[in-house]
C-alpha positions as CSV (number, residue, x, y, z in Angstrom):
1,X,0.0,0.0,0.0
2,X,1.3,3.1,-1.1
3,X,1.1,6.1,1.8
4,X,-0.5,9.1,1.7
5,X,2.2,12.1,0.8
6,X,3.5,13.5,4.2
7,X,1.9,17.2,5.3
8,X,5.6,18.4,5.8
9,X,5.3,17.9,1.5
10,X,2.3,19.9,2.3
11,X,3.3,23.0,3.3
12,X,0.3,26.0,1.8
13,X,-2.9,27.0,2.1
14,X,-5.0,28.5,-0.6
15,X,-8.8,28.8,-1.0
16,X,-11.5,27.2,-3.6
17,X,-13.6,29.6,-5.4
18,X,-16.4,28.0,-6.8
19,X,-19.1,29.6,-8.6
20,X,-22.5,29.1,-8.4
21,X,-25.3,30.0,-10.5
22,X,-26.1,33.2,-11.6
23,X,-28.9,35.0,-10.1
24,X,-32.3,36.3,-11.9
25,X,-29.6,39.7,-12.8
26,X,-26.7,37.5,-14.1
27,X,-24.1,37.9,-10.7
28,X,-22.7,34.7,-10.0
29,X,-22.5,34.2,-5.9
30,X,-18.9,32.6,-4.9
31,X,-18.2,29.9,-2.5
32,X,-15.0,29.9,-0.5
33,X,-13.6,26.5,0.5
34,X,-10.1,27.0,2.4
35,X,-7.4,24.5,1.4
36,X,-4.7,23.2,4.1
37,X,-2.0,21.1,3.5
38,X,-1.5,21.2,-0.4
39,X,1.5,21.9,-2.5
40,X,1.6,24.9,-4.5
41,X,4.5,25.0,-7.4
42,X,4.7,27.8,-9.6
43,X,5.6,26.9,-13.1
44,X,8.6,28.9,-15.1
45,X,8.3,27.5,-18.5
46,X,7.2,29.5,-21.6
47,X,5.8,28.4,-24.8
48,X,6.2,30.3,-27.5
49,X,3.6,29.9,-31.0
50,X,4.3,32.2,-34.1
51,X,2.6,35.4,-32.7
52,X,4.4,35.3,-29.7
53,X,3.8,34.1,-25.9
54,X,1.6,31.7,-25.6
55,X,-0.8,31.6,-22.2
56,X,0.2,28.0,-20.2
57,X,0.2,26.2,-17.1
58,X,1.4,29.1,-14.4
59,X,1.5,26.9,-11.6
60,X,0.3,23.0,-10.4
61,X,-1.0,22.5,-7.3
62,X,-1.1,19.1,-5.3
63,X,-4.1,17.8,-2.8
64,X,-4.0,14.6,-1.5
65,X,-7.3,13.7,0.0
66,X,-6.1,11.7,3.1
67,X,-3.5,14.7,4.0
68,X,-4.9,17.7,2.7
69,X,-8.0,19.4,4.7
70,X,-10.7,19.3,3.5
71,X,-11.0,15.3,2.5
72,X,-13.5,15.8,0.0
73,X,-12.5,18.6,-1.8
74,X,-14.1,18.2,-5.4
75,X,-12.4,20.3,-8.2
76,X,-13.7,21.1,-11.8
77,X,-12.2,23.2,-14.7
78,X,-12.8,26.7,-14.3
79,X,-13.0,27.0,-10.8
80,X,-10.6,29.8,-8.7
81,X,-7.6,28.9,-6.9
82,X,-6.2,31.8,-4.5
83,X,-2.9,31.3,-3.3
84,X,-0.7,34.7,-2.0
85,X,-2.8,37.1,-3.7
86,X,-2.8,35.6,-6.8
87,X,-5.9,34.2,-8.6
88,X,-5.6,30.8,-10.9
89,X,-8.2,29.1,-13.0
90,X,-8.0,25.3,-12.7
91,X,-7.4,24.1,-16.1
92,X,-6.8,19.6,-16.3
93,X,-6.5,17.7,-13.5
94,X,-4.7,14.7,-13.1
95,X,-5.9,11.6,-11.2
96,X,-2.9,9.4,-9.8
97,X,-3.8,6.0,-8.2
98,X,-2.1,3.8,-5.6
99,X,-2.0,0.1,-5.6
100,X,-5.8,-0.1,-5.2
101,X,-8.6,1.8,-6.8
102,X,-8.1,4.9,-4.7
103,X,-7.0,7.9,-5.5
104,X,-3.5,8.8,-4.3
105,X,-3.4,12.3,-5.2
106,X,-4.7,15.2,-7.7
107,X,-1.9,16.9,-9.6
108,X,-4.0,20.2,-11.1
109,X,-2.5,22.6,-13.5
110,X,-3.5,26.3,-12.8
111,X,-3.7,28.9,-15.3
């Protein structure tokens, strides 16, 4: 059985923006969800296309749902990541499994 990753691997806290549905005017209410013991990695890579920078993965962020808090954190494309002031978008998230059918941790790229 593989273990959980460690929460001194762990080390930030950020919050989950999700968004709910828009109203009868169009707003869209928020819902925060703090995040404790994930991994935040910014990413220092460009790409570069024919007209110039391209927009990529800024930063990936780790959650293991045995050590991070909460458990049962559920993440979808588009929602907000803030981490030190900074807003992200989730863009693809990764699924990686241990020796069983359970998820061993989320690797998700932020844009």
């Amino acid at each position: 059985m593989i273990r959980p990753i460690p929460r001194y691997l762990l080390p930030h806290s950020a919050v989950l923006v999700k968004k709910n549905a828009a109203d009868k005017w169009g707003k869209f209410t928020e819902t925060e969800i703090p995040l404790q013991f994930v991994r935040l990695e910014p990413i220092r890579s460009r790409t570069y296309g024919l007209s110039g920078d391209l927009p990529g993965e800024r930063a990936r962020l780790f959650y293991d749902p045995v050590s991070s808090i909460p458990c049962n954190a559920v993440f979808e494309t588009d929602d907000i990541i803030r981490f030190n002031g900074r807003e992200y978008a989730v863009g693809e998230i990764k699924e990686f499994f241990g020796d069983s059918d359970k998820t061993h941790h989320l690797e998700i790229s932020l844009t």
